[in-house]
Residue, then its C-alpha position, 0 to 999 in steps of 0.5 A: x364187375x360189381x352188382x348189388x343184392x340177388x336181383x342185380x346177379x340175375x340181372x348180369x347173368x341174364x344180359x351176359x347169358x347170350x354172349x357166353x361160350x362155355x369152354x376149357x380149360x377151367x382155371x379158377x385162381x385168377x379170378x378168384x384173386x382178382x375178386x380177392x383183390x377187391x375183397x382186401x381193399x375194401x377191408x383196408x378201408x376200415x368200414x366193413x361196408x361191402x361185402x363180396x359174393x363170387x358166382x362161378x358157373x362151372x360145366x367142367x373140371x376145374x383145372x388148376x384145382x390146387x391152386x383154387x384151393x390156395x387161393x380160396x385159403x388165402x382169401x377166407x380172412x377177407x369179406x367174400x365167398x365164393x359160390x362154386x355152382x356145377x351145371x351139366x353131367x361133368x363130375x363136380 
């Protein structure tokens, strides 16, 4: 779940990029926890060694658009962002 600096995210896109099917619904909350999950324990540790980029890939509507909001106002105290990035003619 991890990668480290921008070569390591293209290197997972590019291994994962084959096996990908792109459907809906588009539901962002839970792995926006689950990352933020990672987020909080690493705070906890006290070090401030890591810190956490979410990249989601989107060629849809998000569908729990209000719960996303939540949860990424929930997370904003935690070292992470959250990187959001629309492909396609869907209306981001």
């Amino acid at each position: 779940p991890c990668v480290t600096r921008i070569q390591g995210i293209v290197d997972a896109y590019q291994q994962i990029l084959p096996q990908i099917r792109l459907y809906g619904p588009t539901s962002f909350s839970p792995i926006i926890n689950h990352m933020a999950r990672f987020a909080a324990h690493s705070l906890q540790q006290g070090t401030a060694a890591q810190y956490f980029t979410l990249l989601i890939i989107i060629d849809g509507e998000i569908t729990d658009l209000d719960q996303t909001r939540q949860v990424i106002v929930n997370a904003s105290k935690l070292p992470m962002s959250v990187i959001i990035l629309g492909v396609g003619e869907a209306d981001f």
